[in-house]
C-alpha positions as CSV (number, residue, x, y, z in Angstrom):
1,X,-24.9,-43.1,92.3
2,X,-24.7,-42.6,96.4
3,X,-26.1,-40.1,97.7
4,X,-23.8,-37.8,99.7
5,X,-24.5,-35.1,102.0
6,X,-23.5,-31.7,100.9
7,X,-24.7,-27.9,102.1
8,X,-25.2,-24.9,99.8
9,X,-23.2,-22.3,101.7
10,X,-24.4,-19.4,99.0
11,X,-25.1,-18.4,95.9
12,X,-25.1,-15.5,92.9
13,X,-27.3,-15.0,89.9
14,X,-24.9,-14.7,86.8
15,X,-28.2,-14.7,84.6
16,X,-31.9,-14.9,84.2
17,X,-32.6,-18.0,85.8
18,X,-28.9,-19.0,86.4
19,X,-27.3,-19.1,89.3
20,X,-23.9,-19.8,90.8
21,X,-24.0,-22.2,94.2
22,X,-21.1,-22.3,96.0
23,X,-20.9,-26.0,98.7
24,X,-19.9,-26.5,101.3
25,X,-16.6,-28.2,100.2
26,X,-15.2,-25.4,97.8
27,X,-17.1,-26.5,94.7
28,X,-19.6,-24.5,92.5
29,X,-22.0,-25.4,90.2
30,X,-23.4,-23.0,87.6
31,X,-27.0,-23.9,87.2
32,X,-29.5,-22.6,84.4
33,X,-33.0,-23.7,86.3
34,X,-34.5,-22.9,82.9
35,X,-35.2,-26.6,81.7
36,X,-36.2,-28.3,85.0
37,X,-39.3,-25.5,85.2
38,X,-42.8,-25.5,84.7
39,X,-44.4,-28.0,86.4
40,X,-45.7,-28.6,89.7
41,X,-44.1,-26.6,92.8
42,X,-41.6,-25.3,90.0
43,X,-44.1,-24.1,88.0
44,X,-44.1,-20.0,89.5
45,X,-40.4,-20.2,89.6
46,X,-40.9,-19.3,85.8
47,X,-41.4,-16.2,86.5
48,X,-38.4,-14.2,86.4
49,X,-39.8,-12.0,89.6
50,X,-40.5,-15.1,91.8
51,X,-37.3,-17.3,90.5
52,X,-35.7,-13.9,92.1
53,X,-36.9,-14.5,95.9
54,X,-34.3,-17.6,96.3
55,X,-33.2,-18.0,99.3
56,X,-30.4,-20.2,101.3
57,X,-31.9,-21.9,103.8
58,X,-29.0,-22.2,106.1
59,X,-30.6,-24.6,108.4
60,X,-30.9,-27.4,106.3
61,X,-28.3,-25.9,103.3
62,X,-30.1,-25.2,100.7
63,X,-31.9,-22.8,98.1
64,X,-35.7,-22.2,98.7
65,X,-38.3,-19.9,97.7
66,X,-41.5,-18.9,98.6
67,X,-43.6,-21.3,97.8
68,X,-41.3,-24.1,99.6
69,X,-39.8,-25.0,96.2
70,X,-36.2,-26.2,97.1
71,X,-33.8,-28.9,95.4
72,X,-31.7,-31.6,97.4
73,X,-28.1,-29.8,97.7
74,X,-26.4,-33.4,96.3
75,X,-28.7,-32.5,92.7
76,X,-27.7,-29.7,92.7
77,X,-23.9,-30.7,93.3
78,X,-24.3,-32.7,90.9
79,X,-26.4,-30.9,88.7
80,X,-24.3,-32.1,85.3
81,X,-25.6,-35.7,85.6
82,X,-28.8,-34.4,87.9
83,X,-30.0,-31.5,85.9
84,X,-30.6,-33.4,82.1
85,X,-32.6,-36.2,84.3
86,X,-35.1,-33.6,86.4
87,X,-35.1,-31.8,82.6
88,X,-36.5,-35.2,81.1
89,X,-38.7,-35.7,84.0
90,X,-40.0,-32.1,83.7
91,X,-41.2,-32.5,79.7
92,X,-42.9,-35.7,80.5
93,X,-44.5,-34.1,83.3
94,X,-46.2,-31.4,80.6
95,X,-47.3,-33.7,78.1
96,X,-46.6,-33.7,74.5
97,X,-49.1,-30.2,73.5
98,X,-46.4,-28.2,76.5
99,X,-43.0,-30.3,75.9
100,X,-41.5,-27.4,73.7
101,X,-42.7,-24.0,76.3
């Protein structure tokens, strides 16, 4: 799949962990960050007070948070082929014991 160049131009949490991104192009996605949590620099964003400080980095168009967590804004333009792959990634990264947490 190519990669294209796209800009988050804002966002809105609909739900715990879910947000709506709207691009620079007119489209939105409506993303539940839920699965691709847990491990590595997305590992605090599973706590619903941190997952919270998002933030649009309007320099380089995307979300962010404290910790310099951020996601490509084509994944998440993409995020219904994207998302399930970073979700698979994300339970091997755990290991069998934390797979189901």
């Amino acid at each position: 799949m190519p990669h294209e160049i796209h800009r988050v131009t804002g966002f809105e949490k609909v739900a715990p962990f879910t947000l709506r991104v709207s691009f620079e192009d007119g489209t939105e996605q409506v993303i539940d960050f839920r699965p691709v949590l847990g491990a590595g620099v997305f590992e605090p964003l599973e706590e619903p007070a941190y997952f919270d400080r998002v933030r649009l980095d309007e320099e380089v168009g995307t979300l962010t948070w404290p910790n310099g967590a951020d996601f490509d804004p084509d994944t998440l333009h993409k995020w219904p082929t994207y998302g399930p792959l970073l979700a698979r990634r994300v339970r091997s990264w755990r290991g069998p014991d934390q797979a189901a947490s």
